[in-house]
C-alpha positions in Angstrom: 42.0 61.7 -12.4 39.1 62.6 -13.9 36.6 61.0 -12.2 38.2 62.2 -9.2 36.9 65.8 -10.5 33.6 64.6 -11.3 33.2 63.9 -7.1 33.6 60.1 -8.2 31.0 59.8 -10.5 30.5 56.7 -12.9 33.2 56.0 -16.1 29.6 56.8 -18.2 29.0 60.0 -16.2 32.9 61.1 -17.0 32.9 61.0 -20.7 30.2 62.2 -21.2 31.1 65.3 -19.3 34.2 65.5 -21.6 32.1 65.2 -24.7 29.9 67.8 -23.4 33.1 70.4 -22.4 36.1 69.1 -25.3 35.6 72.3 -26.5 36.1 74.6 -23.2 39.5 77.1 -23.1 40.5 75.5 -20.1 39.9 71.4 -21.0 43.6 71.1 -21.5 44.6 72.8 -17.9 46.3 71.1 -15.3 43.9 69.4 -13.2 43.5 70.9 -9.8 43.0 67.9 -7.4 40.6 68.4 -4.3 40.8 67.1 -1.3 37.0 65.6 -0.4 37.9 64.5 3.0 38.9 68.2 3.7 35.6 69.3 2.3 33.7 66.7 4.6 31.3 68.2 7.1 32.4 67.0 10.4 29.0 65.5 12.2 27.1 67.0 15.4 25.8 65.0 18.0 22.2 65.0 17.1 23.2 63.9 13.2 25.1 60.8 14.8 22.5 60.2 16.8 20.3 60.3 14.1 22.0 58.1 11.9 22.5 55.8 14.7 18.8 55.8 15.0 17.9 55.6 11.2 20.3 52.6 11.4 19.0 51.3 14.5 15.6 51.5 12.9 16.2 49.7 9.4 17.8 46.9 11.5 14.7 46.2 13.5 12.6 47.0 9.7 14.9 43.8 8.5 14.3 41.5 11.9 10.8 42.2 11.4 10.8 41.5 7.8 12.9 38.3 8.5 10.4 37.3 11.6 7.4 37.8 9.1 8.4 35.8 6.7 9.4 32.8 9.2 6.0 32.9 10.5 4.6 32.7 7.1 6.9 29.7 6.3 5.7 28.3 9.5 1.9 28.4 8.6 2.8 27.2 4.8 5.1 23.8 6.5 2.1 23.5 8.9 -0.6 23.8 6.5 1.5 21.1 3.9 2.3 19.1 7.1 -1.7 18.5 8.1 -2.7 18.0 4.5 -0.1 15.1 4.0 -1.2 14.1 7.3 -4.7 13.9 5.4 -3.9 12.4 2.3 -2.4 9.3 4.3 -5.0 9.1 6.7 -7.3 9.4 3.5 -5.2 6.8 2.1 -4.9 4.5 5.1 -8.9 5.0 5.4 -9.3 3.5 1.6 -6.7 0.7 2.6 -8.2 -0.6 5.4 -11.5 -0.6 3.5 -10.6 -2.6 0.5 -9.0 -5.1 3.2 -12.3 -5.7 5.0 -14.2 -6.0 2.1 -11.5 -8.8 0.8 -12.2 -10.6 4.0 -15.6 -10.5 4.0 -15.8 -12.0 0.6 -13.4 -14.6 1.2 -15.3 -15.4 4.8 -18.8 -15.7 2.6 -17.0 -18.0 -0.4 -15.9 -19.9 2.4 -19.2 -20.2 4.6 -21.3 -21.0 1.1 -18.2 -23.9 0.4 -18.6 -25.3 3.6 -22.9 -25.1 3.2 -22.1 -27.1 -0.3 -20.0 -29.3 1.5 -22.5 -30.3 4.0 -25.3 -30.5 1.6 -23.3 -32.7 -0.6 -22.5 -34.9 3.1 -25.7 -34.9 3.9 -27.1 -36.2 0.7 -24.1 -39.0 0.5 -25.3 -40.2 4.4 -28.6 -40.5 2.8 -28.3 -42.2 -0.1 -25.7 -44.5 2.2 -28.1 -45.3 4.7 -30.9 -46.6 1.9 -28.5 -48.6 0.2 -27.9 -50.3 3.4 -31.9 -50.8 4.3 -32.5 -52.1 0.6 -29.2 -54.1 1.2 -30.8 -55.4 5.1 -34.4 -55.7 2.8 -32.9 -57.7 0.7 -30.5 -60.1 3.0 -27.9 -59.3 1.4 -24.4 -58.9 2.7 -23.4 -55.1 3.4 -19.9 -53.9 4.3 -21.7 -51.1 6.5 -24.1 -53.2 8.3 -25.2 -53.0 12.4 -22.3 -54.8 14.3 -24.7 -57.1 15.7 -26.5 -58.4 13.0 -26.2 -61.9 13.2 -25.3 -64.6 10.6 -28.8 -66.5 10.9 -30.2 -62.8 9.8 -28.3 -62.5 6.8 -29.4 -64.7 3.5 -26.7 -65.9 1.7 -25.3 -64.1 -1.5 -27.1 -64.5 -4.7 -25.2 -67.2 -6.9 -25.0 -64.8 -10.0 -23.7 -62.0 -7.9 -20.1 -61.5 -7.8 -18.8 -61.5 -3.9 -16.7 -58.3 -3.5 -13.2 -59.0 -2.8 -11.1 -57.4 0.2 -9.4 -55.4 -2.1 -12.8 -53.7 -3.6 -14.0 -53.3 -0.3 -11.0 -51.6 0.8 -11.1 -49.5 -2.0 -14.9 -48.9 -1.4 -14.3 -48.1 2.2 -11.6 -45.6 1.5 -13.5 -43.5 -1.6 -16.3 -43.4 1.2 -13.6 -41.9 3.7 -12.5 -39.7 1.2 -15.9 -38.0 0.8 -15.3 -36.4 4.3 -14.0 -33.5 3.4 -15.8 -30.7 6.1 -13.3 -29.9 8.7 -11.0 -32.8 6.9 -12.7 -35.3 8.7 -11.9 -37.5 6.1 -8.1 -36.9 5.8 -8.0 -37.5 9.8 -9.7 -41.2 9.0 -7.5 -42.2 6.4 -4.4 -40.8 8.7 -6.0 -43.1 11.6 -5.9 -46.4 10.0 -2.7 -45.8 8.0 -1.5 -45.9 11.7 -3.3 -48.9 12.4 -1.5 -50.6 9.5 1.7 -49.7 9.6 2.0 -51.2 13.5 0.6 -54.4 12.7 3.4 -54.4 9.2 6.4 -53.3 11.3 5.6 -55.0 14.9 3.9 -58.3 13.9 4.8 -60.3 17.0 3.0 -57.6 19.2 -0.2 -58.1 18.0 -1.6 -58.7 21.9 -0.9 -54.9 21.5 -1.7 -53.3 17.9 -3.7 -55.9 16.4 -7.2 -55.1 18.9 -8.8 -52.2 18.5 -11.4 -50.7 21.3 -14.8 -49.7 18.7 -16.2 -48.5 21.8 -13.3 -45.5 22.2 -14.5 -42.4 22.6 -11.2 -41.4 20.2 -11.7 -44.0 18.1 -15.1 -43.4 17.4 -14.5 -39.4 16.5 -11.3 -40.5 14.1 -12.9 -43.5 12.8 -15.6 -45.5 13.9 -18.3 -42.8 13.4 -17.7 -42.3 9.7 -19.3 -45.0 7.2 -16.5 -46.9 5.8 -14.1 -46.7 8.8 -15.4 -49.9 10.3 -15.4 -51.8 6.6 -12.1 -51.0 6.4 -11.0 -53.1 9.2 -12.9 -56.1 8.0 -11.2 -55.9 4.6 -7.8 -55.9 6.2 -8.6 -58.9 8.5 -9.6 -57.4 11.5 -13.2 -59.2 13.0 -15.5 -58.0 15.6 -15.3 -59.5 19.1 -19.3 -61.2 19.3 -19.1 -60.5 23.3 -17.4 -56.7 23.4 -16.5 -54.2 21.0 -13.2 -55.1 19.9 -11.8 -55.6 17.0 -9.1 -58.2 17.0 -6.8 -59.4 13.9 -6.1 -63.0 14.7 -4.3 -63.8 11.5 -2.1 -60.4 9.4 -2.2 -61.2 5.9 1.1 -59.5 5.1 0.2 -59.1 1.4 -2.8 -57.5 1.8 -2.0 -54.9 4.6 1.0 -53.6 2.6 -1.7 -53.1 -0.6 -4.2 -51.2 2.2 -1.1 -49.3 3.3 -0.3 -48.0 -0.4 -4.1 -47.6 -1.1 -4.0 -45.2 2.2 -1.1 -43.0 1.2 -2.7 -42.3 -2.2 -6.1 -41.5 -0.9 -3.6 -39.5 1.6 -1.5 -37.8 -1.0 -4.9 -36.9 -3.3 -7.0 -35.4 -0.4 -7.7 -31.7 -1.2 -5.9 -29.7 1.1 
């Protein structure tokens, strides 16, 4: 009731007015209510269309306010958007860098590997080709030597020298073929005559077929017959060179023998580096 006589003031605002007028003659008399609705001013037509404007007015303030501040969002999502843009491409950038730089290095480790390589061929081919003069110098027998050297030219093997058997020559032969290693030229020999000796093992009646072998192949002489050792090879297995063409024919397989080249192959095989 009270704060209905203090025009609806706050509970603070009430008592403190009845501390402030406790001790008034009339604090105890009947309280006289009053009708505020009564006492309301009714509006004119230029006040409500006043307050209609004053609202109409702080409603546009608000969608202005609420408009400003979207566009500053806006800017701020557009101005993080580009910079992460940035930092990728910026990142991306430095990516792709370090990638090219990694294959650069590992182009010029591999060009230098392959230069040693060759070098190292090279040098082998040379020190090959004067072990076979001093060899021809000396009449001695060479498993390397020109196809058509005859036997008239060739002086017969010191008596104190030990005659290599088919099985060191074979062995010779395939550590020579083993040395090939630029472009695995090597590896594609030893693959080539492992082929050779497995037909002759597993179709010995067809040796019309497998057991001649064309030196003058253009195929054969890029796998094979090109490379020093490829053609010793064949003579330690058996295989003997045609005096009137260039084939290589194995009249007689020694089965023994070829299935001891065959292993010898696959291990040289096996322990090429890859």
């Amino acid at each position: 009731s009270l704060l209905a006589t203090t025009d609806q003031m706050s509970l603070e605002a009430a008592i403190s007015w009845i501390a402030e007028h406790q001790e008034d003659a009339d604090i105890d008399a009947p309280i006289q209510f009053i009708d505020l609705a009564k006492q309301r001013k009714e509006l004119t037509t230029e006040e409500k269309q006043a307050k209609v404007a004053e609202l109409k007015r702080r409603i546009d303030e608000k969608k202005a306010q609420r408009a400003a501040q979207a566009k500053k969002d806006d800017v701020a999502r557009e101005i993080a958007r580009r910079n992460m843009g940035k930092d990728m491409a910026s990142a991306r950038e430095e990516y792709d860098a370090i990638q090219t730089r990694l294959v650069r290095e590992k182009q010029a480790r591999e060009k230098a590997e392959a230069k040693r390589e060759r070098e190292r061929l090279l040098k082998q081919i040379e020190l090959d080709k004067a072990e076979r003069r001093a060899r021809k110098l000396a009449a001695a027998t060479s498993l390397d030597a020109p196809e058509r050297v005859s036997t008239t030219d060739v002086a017969a093997p010191s008596p104190g020298k030990p005659t290599a058997t088919p099985e060191m020559q074979m062995q010779t032969s395939i550590d020579r073929l083993s040395q090939y290693r630029v472009g695995n030229d090597g590896l594609t020999a030893l693959k080539t005559l492992l082929v050779y000796v497995t037909n002759v093992l597993d179709k010995p009646t067809e040796l019309d077929k497998y057991g001649k072998i064309n030196s003058a192949n253009p195929a054969f002489k890029k796998r094979v017959g090109s490379f020093i050792g490829g053609l010793s090879f064949l003579r330690a297995i058996g295989f003997e060179k045609d005096q009137d063409g260039d084939l290589f024919v194995l009249h007689e397989p020694n089965e023994p023998r070829l299935r001891d080249a065959k292993l010898r192959l696959q291990k040289a095989i096996d322990a090429f580096p890859q």
